[in-house]
N, C-alpha and C positions, 0 to 999 in steps of 0.2 A: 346213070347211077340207079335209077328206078327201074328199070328192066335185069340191074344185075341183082338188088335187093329182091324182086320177084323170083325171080327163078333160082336164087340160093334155098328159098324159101320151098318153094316148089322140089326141088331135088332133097331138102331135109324131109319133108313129107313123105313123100314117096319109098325113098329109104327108112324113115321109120315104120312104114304103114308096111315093108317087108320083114321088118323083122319084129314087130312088136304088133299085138294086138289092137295097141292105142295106138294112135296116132299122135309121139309127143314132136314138140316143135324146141324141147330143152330136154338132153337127156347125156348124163355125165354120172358112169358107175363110179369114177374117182376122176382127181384132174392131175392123173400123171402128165395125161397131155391137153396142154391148155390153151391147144390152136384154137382163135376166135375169140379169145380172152384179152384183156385190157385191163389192168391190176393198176389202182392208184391210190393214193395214198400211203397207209404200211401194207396194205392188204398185199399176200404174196401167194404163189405156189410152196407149201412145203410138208415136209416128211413128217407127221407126229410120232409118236411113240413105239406104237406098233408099226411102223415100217409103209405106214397110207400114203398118199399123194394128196394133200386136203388143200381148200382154197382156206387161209388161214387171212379171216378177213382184218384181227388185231391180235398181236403177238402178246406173253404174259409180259407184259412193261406196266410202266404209267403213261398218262397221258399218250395216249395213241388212237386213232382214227383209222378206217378205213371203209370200204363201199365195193361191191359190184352189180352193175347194171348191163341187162342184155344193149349193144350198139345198134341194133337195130330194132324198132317198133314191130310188135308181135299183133297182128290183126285178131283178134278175138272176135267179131262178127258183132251183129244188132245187138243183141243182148249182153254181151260182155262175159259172157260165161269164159272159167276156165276150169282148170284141175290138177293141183300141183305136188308132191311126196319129197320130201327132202330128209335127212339124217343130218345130227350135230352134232357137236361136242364141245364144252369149254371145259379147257383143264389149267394144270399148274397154275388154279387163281391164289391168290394171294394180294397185300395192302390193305387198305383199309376194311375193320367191322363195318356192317351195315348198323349202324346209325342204332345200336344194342338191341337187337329184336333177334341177339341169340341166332341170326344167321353164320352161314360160312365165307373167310373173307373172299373178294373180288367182286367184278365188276364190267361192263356194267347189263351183259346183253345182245341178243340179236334180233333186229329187226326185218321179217322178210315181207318185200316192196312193191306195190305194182303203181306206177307213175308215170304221168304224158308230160313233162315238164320238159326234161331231156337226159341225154344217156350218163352228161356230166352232172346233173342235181345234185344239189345236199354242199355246195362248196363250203357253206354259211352253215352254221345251227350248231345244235346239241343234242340232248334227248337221244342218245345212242345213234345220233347220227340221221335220224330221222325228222324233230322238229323240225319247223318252217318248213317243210318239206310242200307244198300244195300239192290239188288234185293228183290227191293219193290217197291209199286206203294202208296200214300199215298192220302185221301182225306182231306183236315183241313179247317177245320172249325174254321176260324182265330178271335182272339178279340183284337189283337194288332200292330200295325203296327209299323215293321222293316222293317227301312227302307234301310238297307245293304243288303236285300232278294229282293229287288227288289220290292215291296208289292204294290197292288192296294190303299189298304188301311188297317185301324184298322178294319178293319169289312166284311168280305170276307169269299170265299168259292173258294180254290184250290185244281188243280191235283198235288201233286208232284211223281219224282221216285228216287229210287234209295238212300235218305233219301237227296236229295238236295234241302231246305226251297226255293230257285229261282222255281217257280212253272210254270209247261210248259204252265199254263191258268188256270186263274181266274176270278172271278166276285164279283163285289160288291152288298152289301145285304142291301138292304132299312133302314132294322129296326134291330135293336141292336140284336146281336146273343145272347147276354149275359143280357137279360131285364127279366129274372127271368120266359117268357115263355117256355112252352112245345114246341119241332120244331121237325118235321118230316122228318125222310132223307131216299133216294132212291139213291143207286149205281149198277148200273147194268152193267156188260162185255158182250158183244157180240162175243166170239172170232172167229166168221165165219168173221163179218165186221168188228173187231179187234176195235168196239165203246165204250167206256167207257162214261157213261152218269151219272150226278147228281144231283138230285131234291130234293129242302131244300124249304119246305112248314113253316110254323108258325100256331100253333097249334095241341093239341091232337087228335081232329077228321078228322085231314086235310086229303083231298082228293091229291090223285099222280095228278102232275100236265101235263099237256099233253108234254108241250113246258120242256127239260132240263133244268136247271138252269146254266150248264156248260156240256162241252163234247169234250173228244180228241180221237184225234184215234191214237192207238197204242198196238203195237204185243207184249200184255203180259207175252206170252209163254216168248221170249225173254228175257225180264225185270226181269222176275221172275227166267229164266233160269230151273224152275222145273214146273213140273203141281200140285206138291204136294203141299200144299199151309198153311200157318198158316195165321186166321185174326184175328182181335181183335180192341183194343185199344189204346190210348197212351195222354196224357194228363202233364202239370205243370205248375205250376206255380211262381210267381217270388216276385216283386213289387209288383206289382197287381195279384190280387187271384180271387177265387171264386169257389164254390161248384159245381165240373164237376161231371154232373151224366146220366149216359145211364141208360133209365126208360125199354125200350124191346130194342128185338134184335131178328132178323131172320132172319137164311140166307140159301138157296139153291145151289148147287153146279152143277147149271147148267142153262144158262141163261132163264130165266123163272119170269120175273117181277111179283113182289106185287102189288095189287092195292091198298094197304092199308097198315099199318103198325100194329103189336100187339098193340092193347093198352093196357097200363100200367093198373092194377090193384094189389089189395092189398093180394089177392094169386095168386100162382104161379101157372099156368094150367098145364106148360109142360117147364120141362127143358132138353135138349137135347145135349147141348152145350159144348164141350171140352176145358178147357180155364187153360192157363198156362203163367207166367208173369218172365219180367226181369225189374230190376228196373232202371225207367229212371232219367234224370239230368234233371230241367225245362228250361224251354225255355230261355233263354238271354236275359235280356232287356238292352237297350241301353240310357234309363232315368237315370241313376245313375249318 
């Protein structure tokens, strides 16, 4: 089993290192085809609006859950550096106002994940699916504000670890995370400066932005306690819903920033990606 996880490994490398600059170890221009994938929970493969192939990690319902985690452990090396570019989208939200702060309705959220626990984590919890979640470091991309988490607001973008929704820094986001746009995300580790940076543009063509959006320093080796790493997903919803879907995804195992993101098209160029899920409980609302 370890000699064939090696050398899968090895042959993704290789193949990406001929046709990509970077060397990514996850790279999915859309997931029409979702060889290597393990979808659990509601998380599925499906068609949005425009006619995309998106991993649509909770549909616009209530009460729904879902997750995806790469199945096999991504070696990141001593220092734990990585370097990741993803695209989103939450649309037809709808159910409950946020809690009257003149938000738009829905709920609750995407969290993107890097954790040594296992490929099935998150069975337990809330907090969009991420709570209790241990040695983890979590980025969420928030559409609800909870206010027992301590929250900036319904409309944010936080570092958590460890799966505790009180987030060590956050920032508030101009323009509705959940307003049916395509948004551009950048999370990059340093682990020589131990920087953790994240840049959340608006729009498909968006250009990386110079300035972070958010950034803390902290010794992931630690957090994580391994270098072996699983990242992914995590996603639910409650009251309020709405159609959470990651359009690409790409990631490098070694700090080495994208200047761009895949964009989402209607086949798939290259899927590379090792994804294995546990199913989660949605987020908690405190409107009821």
């Amino acid at each position: 089993m370890v000699t064939k996880h090696v050398h899968i490994l090895c042959a993704t490398a290789l193949f990406a290192s001929a046709q990509f600059a970077q060397s990514s170890v996850i790279d999915f221009d859309n997931f029409s085809n979702s060889t290597g994938l393990q979808l659990n929970g509601n998380t599925t493969i499906a068609t949005d609006d425009a006619g995309r192939s998106v991993l649509r990690l909770t549909p616009a319902s209530t009460n729904k859950s879902g997750s995806a985690f790469s199945t096999a452990l991504i070696s990141l090396g001593a220092d734990a550096s990585f370097s990741t570019a993803f695209q989103f989208r939450i649309s037809n939200s709808g159910g409950m106002f946020d809690g009257g702060l003149d938000r738009a309705q829905g709920a609750d959220g995407i969290v993107f994940v890097a954790q040594t626990v296992a490929n099935t984590a998150g069975a337990v919890g809330g907090g969009i699916g991420y709570q209790t979640l241990g040695s983890s470091v979590g980025v969420e991309f928030d559409t609800w504000h909870n206010s027992e988490n301590e929250e900036y607001d319904g409309n944010h973008v936080g570092i958590d670890l460890n799966g505790n929704m009180n987030s060590v820094t956050e920032a508030g986001v101009s323009t509705l995370i959940n307003n049916g746009s395509i948004w551009s995300a950048w999370v990059d580790y340093n682990g020589v400066t131990d920087l953790l940076e994240v840049r959340l543009v608006e729009g498909a063509n968006a250009a990386r932005s110079t300035n972070s959006t958010l950034s803390y320093t902290v010794d992931l080796t630690t957090v994580l306690g391994s270098t072996n790493t699983y990242f992914g997903f995590t996603s639910g919803t409650g009251g309020g819903f709405g159609n959470h879907d990651i359009l690409s995804w790409e990631l490098a195992s070694s700090y080495d920033p994208f200047n761009d993101v895949p964009e989402p098209s209607i086949l798939a160029l290259l899927s590379l990606g090792f994804v294995g899920i546990g199913a989660m409980k949605r987020r908690e609302q405190r409107a009821s």
